[in-house]
Each structure stands twice: as C-alpha cells, then as structure tokens.
SENUTI-821265 format. One line per 5 residues: number of its first residue (from 1); their letters; for each residue z, x, y of C-alpha. Coordinates in Angstrom, 3 decimals. Example, Ala and Ser with C-alpha at 12.3 -4.5 7.8 and 13.67 -1.06 7.14 Angstrom:
// SENUTI-821265
1> AS> 7.800,12.300,-4.500 | 7.140,13.670,-1.060 .
//
This chain:
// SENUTI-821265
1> XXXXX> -13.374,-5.147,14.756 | -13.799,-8.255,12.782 | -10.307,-9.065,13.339 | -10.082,-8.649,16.981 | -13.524,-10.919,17.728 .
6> XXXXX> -12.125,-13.437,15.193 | -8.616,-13.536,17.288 | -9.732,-13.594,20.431 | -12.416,-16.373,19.411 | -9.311,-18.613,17.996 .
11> XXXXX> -7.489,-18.065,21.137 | -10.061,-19.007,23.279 | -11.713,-21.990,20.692 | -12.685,-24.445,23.178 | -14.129,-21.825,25.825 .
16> XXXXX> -16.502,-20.704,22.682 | -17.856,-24.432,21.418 | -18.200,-24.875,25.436 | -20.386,-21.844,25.617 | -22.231,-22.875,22.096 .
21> XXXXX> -22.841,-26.038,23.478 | -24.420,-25.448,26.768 | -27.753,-24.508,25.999 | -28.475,-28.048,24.311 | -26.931,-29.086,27.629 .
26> XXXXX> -29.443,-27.385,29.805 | -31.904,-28.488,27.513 | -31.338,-32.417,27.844 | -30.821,-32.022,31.863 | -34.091,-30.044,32.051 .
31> XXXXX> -35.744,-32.866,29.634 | -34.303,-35.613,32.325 | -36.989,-35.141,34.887 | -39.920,-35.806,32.558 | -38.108,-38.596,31.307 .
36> XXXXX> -37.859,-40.150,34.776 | -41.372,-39.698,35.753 | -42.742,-40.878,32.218 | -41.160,-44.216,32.219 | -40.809,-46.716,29.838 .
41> XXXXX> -42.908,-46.107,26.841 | -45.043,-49.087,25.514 | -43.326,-49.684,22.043 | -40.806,-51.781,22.772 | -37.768,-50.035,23.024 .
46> XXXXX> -35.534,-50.270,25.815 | -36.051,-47.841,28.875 | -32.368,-46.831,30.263 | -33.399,-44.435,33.050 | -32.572,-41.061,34.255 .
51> XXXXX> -28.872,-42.436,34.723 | -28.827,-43.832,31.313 | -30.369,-41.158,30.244 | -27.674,-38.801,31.439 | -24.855,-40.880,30.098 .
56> XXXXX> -26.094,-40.884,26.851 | -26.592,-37.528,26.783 | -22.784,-36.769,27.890 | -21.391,-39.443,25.242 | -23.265,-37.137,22.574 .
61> XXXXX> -22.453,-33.905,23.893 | -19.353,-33.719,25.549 | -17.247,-34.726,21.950 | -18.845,-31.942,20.369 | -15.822,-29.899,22.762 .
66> XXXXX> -13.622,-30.945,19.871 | -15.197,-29.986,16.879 | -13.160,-27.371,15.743 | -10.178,-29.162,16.305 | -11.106,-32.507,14.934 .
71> XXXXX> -14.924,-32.264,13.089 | -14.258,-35.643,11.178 | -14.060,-37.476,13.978 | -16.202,-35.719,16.211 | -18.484,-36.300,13.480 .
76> XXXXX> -17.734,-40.173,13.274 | -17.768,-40.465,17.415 | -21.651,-39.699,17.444 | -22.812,-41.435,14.311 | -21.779,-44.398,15.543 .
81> XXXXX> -23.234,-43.634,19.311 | -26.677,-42.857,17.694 | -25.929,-46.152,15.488 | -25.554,-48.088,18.862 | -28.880,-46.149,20.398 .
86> XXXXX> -30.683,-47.471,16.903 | -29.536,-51.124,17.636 | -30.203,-50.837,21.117 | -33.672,-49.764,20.132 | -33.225,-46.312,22.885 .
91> XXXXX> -35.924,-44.026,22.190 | -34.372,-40.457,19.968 | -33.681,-38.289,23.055 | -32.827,-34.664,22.607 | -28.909,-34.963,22.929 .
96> XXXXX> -28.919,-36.446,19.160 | -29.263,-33.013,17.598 | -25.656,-32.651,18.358 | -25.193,-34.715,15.402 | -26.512,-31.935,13.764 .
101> XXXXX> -23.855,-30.065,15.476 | -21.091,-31.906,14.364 | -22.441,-32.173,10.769 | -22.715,-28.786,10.360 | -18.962,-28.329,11.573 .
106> XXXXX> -17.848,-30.738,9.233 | -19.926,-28.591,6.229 | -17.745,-25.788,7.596 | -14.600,-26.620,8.155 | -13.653,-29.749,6.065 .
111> XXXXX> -13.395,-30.005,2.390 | -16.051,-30.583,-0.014 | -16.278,-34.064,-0.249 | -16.294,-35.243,3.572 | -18.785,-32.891,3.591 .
116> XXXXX> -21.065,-34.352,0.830 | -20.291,-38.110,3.091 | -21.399,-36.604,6.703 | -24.423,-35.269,4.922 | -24.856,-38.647,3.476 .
121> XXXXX> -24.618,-40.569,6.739 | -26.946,-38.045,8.243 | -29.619,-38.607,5.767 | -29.121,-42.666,6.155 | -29.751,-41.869,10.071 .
126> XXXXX> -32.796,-40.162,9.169 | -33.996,-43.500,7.191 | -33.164,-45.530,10.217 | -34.852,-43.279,12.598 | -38.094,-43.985,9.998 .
131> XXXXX> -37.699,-47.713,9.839 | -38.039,-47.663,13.935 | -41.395,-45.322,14.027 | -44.360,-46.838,14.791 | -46.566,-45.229,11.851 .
136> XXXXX> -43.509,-44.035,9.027 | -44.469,-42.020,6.489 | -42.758,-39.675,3.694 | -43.886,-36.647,4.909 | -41.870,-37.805,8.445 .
141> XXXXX> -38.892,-38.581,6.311 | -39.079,-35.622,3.941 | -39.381,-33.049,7.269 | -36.694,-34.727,8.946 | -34.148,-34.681,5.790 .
146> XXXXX> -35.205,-30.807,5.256 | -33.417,-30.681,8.487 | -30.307,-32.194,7.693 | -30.020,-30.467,4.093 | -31.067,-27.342,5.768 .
151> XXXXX> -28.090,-27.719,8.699 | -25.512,-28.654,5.835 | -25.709,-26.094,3.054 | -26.145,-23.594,6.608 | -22.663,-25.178,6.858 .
156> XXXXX> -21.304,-24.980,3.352 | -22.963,-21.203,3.555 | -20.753,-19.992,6.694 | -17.786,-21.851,5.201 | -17.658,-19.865,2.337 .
161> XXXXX> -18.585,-16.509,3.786 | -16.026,-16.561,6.385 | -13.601,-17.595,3.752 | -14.384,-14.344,1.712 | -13.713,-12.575,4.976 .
166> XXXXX> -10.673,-13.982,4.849 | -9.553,-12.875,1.636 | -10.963,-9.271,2.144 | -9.096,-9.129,5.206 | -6.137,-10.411,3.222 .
171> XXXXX> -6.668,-7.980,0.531 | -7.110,-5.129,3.245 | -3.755,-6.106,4.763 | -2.147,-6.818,1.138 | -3.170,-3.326,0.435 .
176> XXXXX> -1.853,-1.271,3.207 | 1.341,-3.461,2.655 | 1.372,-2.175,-0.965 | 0.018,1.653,0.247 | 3.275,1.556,2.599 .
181> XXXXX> 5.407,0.468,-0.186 | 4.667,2.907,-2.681 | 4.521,5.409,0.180 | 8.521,4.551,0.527 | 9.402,4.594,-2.640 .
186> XXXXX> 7.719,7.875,-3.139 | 10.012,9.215,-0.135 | 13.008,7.742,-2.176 | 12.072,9.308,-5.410 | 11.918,12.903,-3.641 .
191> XXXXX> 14.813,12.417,-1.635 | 16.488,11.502,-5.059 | 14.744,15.185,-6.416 | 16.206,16.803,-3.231 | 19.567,15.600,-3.958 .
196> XXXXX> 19.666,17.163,-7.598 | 18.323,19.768,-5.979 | 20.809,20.462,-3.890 | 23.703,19.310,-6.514 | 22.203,22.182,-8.421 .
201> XXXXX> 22.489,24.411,-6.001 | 25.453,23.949,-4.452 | 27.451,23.962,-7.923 | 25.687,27.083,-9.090 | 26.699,29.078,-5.943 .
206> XXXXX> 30.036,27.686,-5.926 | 30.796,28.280,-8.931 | 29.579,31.950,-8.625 | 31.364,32.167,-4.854 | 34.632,30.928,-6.524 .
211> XXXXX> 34.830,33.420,-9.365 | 34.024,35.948,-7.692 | 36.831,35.610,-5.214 | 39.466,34.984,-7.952 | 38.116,38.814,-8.909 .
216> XXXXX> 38.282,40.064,-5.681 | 41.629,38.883,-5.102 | 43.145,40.230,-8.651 | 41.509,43.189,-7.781 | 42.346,43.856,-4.164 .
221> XXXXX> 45.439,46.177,-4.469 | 44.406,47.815,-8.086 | 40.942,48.685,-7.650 | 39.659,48.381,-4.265 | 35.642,49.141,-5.281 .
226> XXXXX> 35.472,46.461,-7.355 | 37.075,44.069,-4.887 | 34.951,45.571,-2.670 | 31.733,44.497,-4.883 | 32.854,41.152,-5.237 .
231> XXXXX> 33.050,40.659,-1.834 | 29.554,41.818,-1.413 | 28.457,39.274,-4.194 | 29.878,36.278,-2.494 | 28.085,37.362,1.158 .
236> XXXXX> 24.751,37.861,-1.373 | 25.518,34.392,-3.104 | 26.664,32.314,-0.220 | 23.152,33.846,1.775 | 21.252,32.464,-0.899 .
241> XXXXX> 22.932,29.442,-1.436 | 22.780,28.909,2.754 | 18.813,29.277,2.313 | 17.721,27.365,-0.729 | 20.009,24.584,1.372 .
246> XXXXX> 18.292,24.969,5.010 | 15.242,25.204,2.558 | 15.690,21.794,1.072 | 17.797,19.753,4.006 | 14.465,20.837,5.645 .
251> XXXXX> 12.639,18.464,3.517 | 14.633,15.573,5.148 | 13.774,15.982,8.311 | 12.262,13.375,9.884 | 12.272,13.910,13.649 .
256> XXXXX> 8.352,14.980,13.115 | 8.232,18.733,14.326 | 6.762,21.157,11.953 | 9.641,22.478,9.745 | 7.296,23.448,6.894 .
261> XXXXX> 8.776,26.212,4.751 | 6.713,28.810,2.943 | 9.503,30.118,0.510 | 8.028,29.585,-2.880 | 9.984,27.513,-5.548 .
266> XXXXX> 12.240,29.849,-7.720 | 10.392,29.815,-11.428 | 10.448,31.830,-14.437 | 10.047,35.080,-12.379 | 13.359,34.408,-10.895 .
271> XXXXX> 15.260,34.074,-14.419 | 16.433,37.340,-14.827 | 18.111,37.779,-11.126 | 19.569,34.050,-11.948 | 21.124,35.777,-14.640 .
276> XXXXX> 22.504,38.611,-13.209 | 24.150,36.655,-10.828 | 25.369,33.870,-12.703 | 29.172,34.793,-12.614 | 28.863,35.052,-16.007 .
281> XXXXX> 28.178,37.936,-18.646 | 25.173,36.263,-20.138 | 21.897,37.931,-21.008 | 18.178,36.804,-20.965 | 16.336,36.645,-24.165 .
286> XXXXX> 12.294,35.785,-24.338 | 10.546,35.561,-27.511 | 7.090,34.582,-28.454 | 4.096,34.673,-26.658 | 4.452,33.220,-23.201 .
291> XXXXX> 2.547,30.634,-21.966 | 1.703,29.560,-18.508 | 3.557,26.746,-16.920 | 3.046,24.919,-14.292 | 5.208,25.696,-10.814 .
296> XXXXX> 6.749,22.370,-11.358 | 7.958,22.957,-14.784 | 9.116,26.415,-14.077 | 11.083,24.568,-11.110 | 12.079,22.590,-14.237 .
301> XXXXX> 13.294,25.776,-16.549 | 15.076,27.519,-13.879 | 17.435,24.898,-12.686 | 18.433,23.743,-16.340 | 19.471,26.981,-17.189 .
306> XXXXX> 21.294,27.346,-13.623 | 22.933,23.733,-14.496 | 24.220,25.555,-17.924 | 25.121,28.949,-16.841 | 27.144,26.664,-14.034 .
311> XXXXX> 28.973,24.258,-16.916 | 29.720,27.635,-18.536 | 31.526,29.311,-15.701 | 33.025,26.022,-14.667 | 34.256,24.164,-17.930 .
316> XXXXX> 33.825,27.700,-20.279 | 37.449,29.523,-19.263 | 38.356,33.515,-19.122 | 36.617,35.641,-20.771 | 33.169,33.644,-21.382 .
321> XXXXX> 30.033,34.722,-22.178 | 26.684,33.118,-21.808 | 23.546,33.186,-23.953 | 19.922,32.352,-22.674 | 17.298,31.993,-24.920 .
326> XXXXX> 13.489,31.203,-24.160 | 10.804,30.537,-26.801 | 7.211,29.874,-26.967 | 6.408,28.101,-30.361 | 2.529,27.048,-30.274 .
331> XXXXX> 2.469,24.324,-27.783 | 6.387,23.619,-27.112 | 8.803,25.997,-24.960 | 12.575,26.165,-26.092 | 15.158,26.508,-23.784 .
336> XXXXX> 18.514,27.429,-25.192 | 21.301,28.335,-23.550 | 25.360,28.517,-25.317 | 28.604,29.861,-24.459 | 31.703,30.810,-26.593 .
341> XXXXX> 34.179,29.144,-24.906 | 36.219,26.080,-24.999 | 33.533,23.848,-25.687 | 34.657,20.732,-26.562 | 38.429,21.260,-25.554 .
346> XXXXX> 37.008,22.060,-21.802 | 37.622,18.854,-19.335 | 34.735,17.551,-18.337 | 34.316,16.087,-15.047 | 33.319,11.947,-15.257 .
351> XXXXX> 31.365,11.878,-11.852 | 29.037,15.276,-12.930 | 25.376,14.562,-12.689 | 24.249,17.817,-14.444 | 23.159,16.385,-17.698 .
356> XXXXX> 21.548,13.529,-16.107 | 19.831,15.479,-13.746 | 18.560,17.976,-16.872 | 17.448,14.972,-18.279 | 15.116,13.621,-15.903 .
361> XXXXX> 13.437,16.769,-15.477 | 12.684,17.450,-18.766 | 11.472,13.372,-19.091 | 9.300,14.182,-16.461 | 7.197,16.472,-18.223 .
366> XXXXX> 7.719,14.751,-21.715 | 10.114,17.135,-23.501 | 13.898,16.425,-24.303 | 17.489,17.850,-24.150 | 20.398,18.006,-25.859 .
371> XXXXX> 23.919,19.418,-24.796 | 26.955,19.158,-26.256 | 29.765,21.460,-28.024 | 28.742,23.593,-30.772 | 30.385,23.318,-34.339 .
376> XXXXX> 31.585,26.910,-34.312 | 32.780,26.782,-30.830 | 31.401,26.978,-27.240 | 28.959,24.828,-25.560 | 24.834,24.354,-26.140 .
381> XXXXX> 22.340,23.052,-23.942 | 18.799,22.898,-26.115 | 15.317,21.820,-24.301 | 11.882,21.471,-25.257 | 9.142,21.088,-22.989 .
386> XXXXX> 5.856,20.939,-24.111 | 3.215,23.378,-23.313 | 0.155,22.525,-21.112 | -3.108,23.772,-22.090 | -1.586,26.476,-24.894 .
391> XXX> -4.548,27.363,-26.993 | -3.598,27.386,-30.980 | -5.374,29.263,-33.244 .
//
C-alpha cells in the first residue's frame, strides 16, 4: 500500500506540492481584503496595496511548485524575495511562511549540510524581522526561532523516516528476490533427486527385465514353465518399473493440475520383495535390534541396496550370487551388501552414476560408503548411517 501511494505521488509530484500548497494560497487571498481596507499602517513601512499585495504573495508562493525538483533554489528564490521585502521595509505578510515551506524541503531532501545553511539563513531572517519591530524583544526572537528549529529537525525527521522506508521496502523486495532464489534452487536440487531416482530405477528393472529374458529365451524349447515364469517376471518388473516412473516423471510436472500421488516411498518394508526380485539369488539378512528410521532414510537404504543388487547382476557374470546384510549397532545402521563374482575383473562402465548417487544419499544423512572389489573375490558395497534418536543403555 505504501508502495502504490508513494508511486503514484512521484508520478504525479507537481499535482501534490500544487495541492499542499493551496491552502496557504487561500489563506493569503482571503487575508487580501483586510489588507485593502486597513491601509497603510503608521510605522513607516511602505504600503504596496491589494495589487502589491497579490504579487508578492505569487513571487513567494508560486516557486514553492518546484520544490521537490529543485529545493536549493527554491529555497534561495524566496530568501532573497523576503530579503528585498526587508529592504523595502513591506510589512511580514502571510505568504512568507512559504519560506518555511521551502526550508523544510531542503531539511528533507538535500544533504546534511545545505540543510544546516537554509536553517542558518532562516534564523538570520528571523533577526532581521526583530531589528524592524517596533518594540523587539528576546522572547519575540526566541518564539520565532522555535519556529524555524521546530520546521527543520520536522524536516531532518521525515527525511530520515522515509529513508528507512526505503530500505525496508528494499529489504522486503531483496528478500522475496532471495525467497525466489532459494525456492529455484530447491526445485533444482529435487529435480537432481528425481533424476537418481529414476537412474535407479530404470537400471534396477532393466537389469532384472534383461536377465530374465536371456532365461526365458534359453529356456523356451527345453522347459517351457520356466520360460513361462520368466515371462511373467518381466510383465511384473516392467509394471513396476512403468509406475515408480509415472510416479516420479509426475513430480516434474509443471503444467499446474493436481497430479499428486499417494503411493508411499518404498522403505525397509519393501526389502525383502526387492530381494526376491532382484534377478539375482541373493538373500536378506537383519541382525540386531532395529531401530526406527526416518521415511527419508529408508528411501535412502532401499535404493543403495537396489544400486548394488543392480552392479551385481550387471558387472557380477553367470552364476552370481548376492549377499544383503543389515545391522543395528547402538546408534549406527550397517548396510552391506557383496557378490562372488568377477569383482574387480568386471568392466565397469565410466559414465555410471551409481556410486555417486549412493554417496550423496548417505552424505545427506551423515553416514558414509564404501564399494569396491573384495580381496577374496566379488564385489562390496558397505554403508553406515547413523541412527536418529536410538536410545543406548
């Protein structure tokens, strides 16, 4: 709201000082008649008439149109008018409180020390006002410099509120810029989890799809039933595969209608069915008392030990066999899972992003992993993750 009046007033600057201005306008045109009909007063000063009168008035009223603009000389324009009204010995009419005016634009939009000068001047046109009174005395000259200090810190005051407006308005605005930002790269970092995600996924299934077909097609002629089986566990496989996909290209979406998907993430529940169907002969072993994880680090657990069982039918040749090993030790869970085959005679692909991807799941929760041939043959991939909230007794 702020924002809007402020815009629309600097659009429309010299409408506003017009519309600021024209009550002191009204004021001195009202004040005209009894100036007319009093006369000339018997002091001694000159008598200039309702015409005079007028055209004073305008010469000290119609500058103060340019104050925003130009407060300096605005400023410097009606000094030296009232300086010529002082010489001239014209009596103080009610048009010189646009000095005022144009002193307290110069407290509020100049810098400090043409400031401290205009309230200077003012305070010297005080004094000369004084000098011209027919009975002068301090209490005259201390009321009438109250005035002028009063009308320039009122100045300095609504200079430096409206330039912490500013800056909270800047703030504001640096803040929603920075709120956007982080909002992006949020989007990038889980468009970066999707994608692992989906490498995961899509290898895995593969992997298992492929296999299974090489069986099926070995087996076709010799033993129909188990060709038959392994047909069935591709359809099962490539199913899954197809949903955990729509599941997770869902994510992306961005055309705004409500795609939100229910399916829970696949966790430590889902282990044993993982295993079954890895492609693999690999068992599930669980030792220790189990602790509860987190969905996110379960999300964690299952796709490392997909990513393995995956290298292992991939990179592990005929005849492999898979091991998968969880353990709860106090407030740590190990992940272990090894292979007998090749190991480190199996080619290894240079654009895989399994191991990286293992990596930064396991960073994210402050545990580590290892992987890399065993001694004795085969392949091992060993994680730790830290425990959340396991009590120790």
């Amino acid at each position: 709201m702020f924002g809007r009046v402020m815009g629309w007033s600097g659009r429309h600057g010299r409408l506003m000082d017009a519309l600021r201005v024209a009550p002191l306008a009204v004021f001195c045109l009202f004040m005209a008649v009894p100036y007319g009909q009093n006369g000339p007063f018997d002091n001694g000063n000159l008598y200039i008439g309702v015409a005079g009168y007028l055209g004073l008035c305008a010469v000290l009223i119609v500058p103060l149109l340019w104050r925003r603009d130009r407060p300096l000389t605005v400023f410097a324009i009606l000094s030296l008018a009232c300086f010529g009204q002082w010489l001239a010995k014209i009596d103080p009419m009610p048009a010189n409180i646009a000095v005022l005016v144009a002193l307290y634009s110069v407290a509020f939009r100049c810098r400090f020390p043409w400031a401290v000068a205009a309230g200077a001047v003012a305070e010297v046109g005080v004094l000369l006002v004084m000098v011209h009174w027919q009975a002068p005395t301090f209490s005259l000259f201390f009321s009438g410099s109250i005035l002028v200090v009063t009308v320039w810190l009122t100045g300095l005051y609504a200079r430096t509120r409206s330039r912490y407006l500013e800056s909270l308005e800047e703030r504001a605005e640096r803040a929603e810029r920075e709120r956007d930002q982080q909002a992006r790269m949020a989007a990038a970092a889980e468009r970066t989890r999707i994608a692992r995600e989906l490498h995961d996924v899509v290898a895995h299934n593969v992997s298992v799809m492929v296999v299974q077909a090489d069986g099926a097609g070995y087996a076709i002629d010799s033993d129909p039933d188990q060709a038959r089986q392994a047909v069935h566990a591709i359809s099962k496989t490539g199913r899954e595969a197809l949903a955990e996909m729509r599941r997770l290209v869902g994510v992306l979406r961005e055309d705004g209608s409500d795609g939100t998907d229910y399916t829970p993430q696949p966790g430590l529940a889902q282990l044993e069915e993982l295993v079954r169907g890895a492609g693999v002969p690999a068992r599930l072993r669980i030792g220790g008392p189990p602790g509860e994880l987190p969905e996110g680090q379960q999300l964690a657990v299952y796709r490392i030990v997909q990513e393995a069982l995956t290298n292992a039918l991939k990179h592990g040749g005929p005849g492999v066999r898979a091991l998968v090993e969880l353990r709860y030790a106090g407030r740590e869970l190990v992940v272990r899972v090894t292979d007998d085959g090749r190991g480190a005679a199996a080619p290894r692909s240079p654009d895989g992003h399994g191991l990286v991807g293992m990596r930064e799941r396991v960073g994210m929760y402050g545990g580590e992993v290892a992987a890399g041939p065993r001694s004795g043959g085969g392949f091992e991939v060993l994680a730790r993750l830290p425990v959340p909230g396991t009590r120790v007794a």
